[in-house]
VMD Tcl script that draws the C-alpha trace (Angstrom):
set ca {
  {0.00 0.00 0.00}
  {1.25 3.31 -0.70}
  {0.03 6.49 1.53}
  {1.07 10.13 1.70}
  {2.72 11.84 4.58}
  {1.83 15.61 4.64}
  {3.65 17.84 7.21}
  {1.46 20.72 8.07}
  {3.08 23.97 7.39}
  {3.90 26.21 10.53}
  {4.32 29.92 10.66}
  {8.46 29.59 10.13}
  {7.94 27.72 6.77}
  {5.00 30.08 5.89}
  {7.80 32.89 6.53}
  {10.28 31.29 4.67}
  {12.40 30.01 7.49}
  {14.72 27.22 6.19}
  {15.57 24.31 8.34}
  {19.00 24.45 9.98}
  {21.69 22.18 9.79}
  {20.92 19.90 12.77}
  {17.11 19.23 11.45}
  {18.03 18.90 8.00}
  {20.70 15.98 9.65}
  {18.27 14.32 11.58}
  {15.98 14.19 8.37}
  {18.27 13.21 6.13}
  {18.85 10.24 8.80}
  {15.01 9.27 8.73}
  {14.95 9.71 4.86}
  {17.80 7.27 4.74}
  {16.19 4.86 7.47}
  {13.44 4.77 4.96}
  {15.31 4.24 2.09}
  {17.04 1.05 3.86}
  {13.55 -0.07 4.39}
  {12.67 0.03 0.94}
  {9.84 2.12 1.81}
  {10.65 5.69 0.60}
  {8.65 6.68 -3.10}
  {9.39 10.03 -2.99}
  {9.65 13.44 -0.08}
  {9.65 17.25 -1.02}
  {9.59 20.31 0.71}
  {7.37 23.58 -0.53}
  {7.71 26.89 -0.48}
  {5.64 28.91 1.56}
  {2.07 29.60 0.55}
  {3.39 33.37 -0.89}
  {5.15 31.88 -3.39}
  {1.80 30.00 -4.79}
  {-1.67 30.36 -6.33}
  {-5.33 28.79 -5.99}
  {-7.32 28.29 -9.21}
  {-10.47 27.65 -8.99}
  {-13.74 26.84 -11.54}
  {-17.04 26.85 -10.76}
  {-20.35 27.89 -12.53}
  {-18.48 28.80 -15.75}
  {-15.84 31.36 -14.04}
  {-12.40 30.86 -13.30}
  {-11.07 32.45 -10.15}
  {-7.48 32.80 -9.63}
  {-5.65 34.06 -5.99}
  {-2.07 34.84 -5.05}
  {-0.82 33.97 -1.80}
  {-0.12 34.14 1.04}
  {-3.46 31.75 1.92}
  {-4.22 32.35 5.66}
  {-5.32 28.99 7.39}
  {-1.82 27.92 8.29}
  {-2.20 25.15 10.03}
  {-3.94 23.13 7.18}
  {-0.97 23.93 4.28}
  {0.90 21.94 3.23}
  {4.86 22.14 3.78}
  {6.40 19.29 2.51}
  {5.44 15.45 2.36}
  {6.51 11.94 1.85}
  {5.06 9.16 -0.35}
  {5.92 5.77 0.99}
  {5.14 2.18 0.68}
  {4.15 0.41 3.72}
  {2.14 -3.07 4.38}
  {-0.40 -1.68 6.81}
  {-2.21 1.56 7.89}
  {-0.43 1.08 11.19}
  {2.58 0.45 9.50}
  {2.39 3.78 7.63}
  {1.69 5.31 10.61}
  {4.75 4.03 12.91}
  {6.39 5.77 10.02}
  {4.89 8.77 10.55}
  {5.61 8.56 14.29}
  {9.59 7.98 13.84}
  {9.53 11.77 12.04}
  {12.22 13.46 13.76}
  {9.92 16.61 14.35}
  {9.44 18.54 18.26}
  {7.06 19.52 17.63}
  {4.12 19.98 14.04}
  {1.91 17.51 12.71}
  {1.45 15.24 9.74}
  {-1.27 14.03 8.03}
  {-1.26 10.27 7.00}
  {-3.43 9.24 3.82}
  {-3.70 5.97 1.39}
  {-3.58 6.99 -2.13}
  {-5.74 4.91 -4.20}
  {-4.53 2.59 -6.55}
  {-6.27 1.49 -9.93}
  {-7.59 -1.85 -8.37}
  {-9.92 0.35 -6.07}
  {-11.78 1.57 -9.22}
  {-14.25 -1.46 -10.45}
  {-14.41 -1.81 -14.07}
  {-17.37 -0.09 -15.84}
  {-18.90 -1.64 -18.49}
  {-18.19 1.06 -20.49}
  {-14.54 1.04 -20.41}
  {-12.34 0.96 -23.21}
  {-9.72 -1.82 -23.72}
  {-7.49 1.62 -24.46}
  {-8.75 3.50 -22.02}
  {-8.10 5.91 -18.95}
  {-6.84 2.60 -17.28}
  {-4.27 1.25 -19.64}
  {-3.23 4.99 -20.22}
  {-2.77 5.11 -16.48}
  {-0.70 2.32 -16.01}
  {1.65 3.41 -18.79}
  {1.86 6.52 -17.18}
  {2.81 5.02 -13.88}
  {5.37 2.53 -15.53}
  {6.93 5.43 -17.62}
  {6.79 8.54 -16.14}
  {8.39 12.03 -17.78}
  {11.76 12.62 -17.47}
  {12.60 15.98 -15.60}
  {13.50 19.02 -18.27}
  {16.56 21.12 -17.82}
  {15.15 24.73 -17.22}
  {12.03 24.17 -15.44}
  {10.87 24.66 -11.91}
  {8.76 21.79 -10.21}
  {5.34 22.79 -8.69}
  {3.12 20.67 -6.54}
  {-0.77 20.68 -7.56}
  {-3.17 19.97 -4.78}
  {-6.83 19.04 -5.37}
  {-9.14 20.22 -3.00}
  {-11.71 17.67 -1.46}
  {-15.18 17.91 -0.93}
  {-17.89 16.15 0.93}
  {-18.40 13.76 -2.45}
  {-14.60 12.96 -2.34}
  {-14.99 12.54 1.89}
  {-17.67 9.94 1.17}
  {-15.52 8.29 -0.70}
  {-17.61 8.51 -4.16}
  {-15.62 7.55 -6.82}
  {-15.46 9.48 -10.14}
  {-17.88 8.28 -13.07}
  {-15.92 6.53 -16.68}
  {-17.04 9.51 -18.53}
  {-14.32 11.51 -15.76}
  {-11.83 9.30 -15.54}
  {-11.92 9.11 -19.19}
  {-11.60 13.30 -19.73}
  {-8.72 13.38 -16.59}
  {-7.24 10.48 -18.20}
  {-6.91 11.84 -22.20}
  {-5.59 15.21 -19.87}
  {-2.45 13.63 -18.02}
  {-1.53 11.87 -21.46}
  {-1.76 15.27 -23.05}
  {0.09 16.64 -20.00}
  {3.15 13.57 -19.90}
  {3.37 13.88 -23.90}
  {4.07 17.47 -22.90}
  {6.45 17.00 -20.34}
  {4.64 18.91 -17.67}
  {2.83 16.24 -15.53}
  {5.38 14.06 -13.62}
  {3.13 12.04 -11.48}
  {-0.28 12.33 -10.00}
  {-2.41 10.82 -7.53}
  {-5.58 10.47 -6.01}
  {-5.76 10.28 -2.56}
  {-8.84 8.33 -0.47}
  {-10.74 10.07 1.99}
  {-9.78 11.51 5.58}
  {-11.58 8.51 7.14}
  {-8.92 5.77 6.33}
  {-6.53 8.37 7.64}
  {-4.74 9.53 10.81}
  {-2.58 12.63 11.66}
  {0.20 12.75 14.57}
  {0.84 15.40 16.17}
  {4.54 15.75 17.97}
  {5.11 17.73 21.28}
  {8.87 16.88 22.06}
  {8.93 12.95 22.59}
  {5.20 12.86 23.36}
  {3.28 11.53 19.59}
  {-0.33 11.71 19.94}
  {-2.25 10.01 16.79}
  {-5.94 10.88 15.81}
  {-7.82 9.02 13.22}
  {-9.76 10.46 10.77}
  {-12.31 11.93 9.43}
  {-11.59 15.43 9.76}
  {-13.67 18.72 9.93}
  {-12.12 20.79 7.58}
  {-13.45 19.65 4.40}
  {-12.68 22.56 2.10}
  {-9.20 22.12 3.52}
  {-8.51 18.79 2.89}
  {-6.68 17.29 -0.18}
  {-7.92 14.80 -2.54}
  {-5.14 14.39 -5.01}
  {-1.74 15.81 -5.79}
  {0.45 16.11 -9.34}
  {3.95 16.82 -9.21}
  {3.94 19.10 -12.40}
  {7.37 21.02 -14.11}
  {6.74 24.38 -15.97}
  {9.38 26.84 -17.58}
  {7.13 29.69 -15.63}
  {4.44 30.31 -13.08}
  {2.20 31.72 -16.28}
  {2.66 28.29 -17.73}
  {1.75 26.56 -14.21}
  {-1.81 28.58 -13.81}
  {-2.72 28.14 -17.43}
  {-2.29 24.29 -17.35}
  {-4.04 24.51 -13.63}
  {-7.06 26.26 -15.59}
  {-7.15 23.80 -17.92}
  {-7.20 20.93 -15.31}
  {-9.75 22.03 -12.75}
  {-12.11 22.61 -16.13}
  {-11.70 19.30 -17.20}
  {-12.00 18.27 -13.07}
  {-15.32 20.21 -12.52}
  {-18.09 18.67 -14.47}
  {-17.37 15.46 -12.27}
  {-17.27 17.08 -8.99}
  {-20.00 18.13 -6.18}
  {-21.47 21.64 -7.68}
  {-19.51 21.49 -10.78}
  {-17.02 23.25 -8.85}
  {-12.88 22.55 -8.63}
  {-10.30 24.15 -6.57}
  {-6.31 23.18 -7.35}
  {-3.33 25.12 -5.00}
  {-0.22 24.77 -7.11}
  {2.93 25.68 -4.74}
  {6.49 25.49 -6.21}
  {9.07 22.55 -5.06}
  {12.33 22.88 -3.22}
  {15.22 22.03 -4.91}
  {18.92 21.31 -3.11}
  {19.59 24.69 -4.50}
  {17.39 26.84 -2.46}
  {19.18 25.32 0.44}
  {22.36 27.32 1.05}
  {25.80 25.24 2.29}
  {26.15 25.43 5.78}
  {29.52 25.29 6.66}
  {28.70 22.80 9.66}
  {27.47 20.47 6.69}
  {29.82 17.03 6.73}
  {30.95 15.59 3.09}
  {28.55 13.21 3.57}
  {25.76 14.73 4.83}
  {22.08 15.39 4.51}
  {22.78 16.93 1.09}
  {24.59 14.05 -0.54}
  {22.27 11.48 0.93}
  {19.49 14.17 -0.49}
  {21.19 14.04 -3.96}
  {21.19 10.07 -4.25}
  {17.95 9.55 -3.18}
  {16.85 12.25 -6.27}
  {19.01 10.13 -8.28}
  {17.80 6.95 -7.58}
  {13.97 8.38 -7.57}
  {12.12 10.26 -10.65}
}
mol new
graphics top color blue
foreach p $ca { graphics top sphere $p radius 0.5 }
foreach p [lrange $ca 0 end-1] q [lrange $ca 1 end] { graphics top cylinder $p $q radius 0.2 }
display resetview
């Protein structure tokens, strides 16, 4: 099973605040404890809010807002996607974070065996397209910047309704118009709140709720990892999606928050970093990943 790990953002990543050398140590540790597990898929970090925008559709009108977006404690800051044989599992994971304090949010993803077959479906359909997808993703382009796209959930996606064929078949001729373009990188769907659990981290002390959770229109029900060349090209191909998105959705309305990616980069050299520190193990795991 795989699940996402979303760290809640805080007002020091909201304001920019990088991590320090010791935290960025102790993380690099966990990442590697993972990656001896064989459970690590992928982790990223995001810029704060300021640095993103929220499209959204609805009734025929596109609305599009610049951050900063003001509900801190449900952004999104960074995340990891593992692989783990259990909920529990996934969340002793979560649990071993090396935070003092914060909180994550645990979530399964779904995975095409959760969607039944409809009669209707194509023998070249959204499935087999999907699947390709997933066994060759796009390659990352020289010159872009990497965002994160985050659907927003509703109470349709909390009760766990799955999208209709004549959906899956419009978002699936979309990402393989998006990974022919080289913009989509991967993309997920995410099931609802209630086969989740957050921790929460005060020093030692982990405290673990299980889901469902209140906050509805601040919930996530999918992600993309997405490349563009500019943050013109990002909202223009987030208009596109949440139009294709909306027809299938609760109101005929669609919300997306694209936020750009941290790369190694951003991160300037400490001069307490070791040779072989966070950074390198950091650079191998983006080697050995997507």
């Amino acid at each position: 099973m795989r699940f996402l790990i979303m760290v809640k953002a805080s007002k020091d990543s909201e304001a920019g605040v990088l991590p320090d050398e010791t935290i960025l140590s102790d993380m690099g540790r966990y990442n590697e404890q993972l990656v001896e597990a064989g459970a690590l898929l992928a982790a990223e970090g995001l810029k704060a809010s300021s640095e993103g925008v929220r499209v959204r559709y609805a009734k025929g009108k596109f609305t599009v807002v610049d951050g900063p977006f003001a509900e801190t404690k449900e952004l999104v800051a960074g995340f990891w996607l593992i692989q783990a044989k259990s909920r529990d599992d996934a969340i002793e994971w979560a649990r071993r974070v090396p935070f003092q304090d914060g909180e994550v949010e645990v979530r399964p993803l779904f995975e095409l065996e959760d969607f039944p077959v409809d009669p209707s479906e194509k023998p070249d359909g959204w499935r087999e397209k999907e699947e390709q997808f997933r066994d060759a993703p796009p390659a990352r382009r020289p010159g872009t910047t990497r965002y994160i796209g985050l659907l927003k959930a509703d109470t349709a996606t909390e009760a766990g309704v799955l999208p209709d064929e004549k959906l899956l078949a419009a978002m699936g001729a979309f990402m393989e118009e998006g990974a022919k373009a080289g913009v989509i990188l991967s993309g997920e769907g995410l099931q609802a709140s209630s086969k989740g659990a957050r921790v929460r981290y005060s020093g030692r002390q982990r405290t673990v709720i299980d889901g469902p959770f209140a906050e509805t229109k601040e919930l996530i029900a999918g992600y993309a990892i997405l490349q563009f060349t500019s943050k013109k090209e990002a909202i223009e191909w987030t208009r596109r999606f949440v139009q294709v998105d909306a027809p299938g959705r609760l109101g005929a309305e669609s919300g997306c928050e694209i936020r750009p990616i941290f790369e190694l980069e951003d991160f300037p050299v400490d001069p307490a970093e070791k040779p072989d520190g966070w950074r390198q193990l950091e650079q191998q795991l983006r080697d050995g990943g997507r």
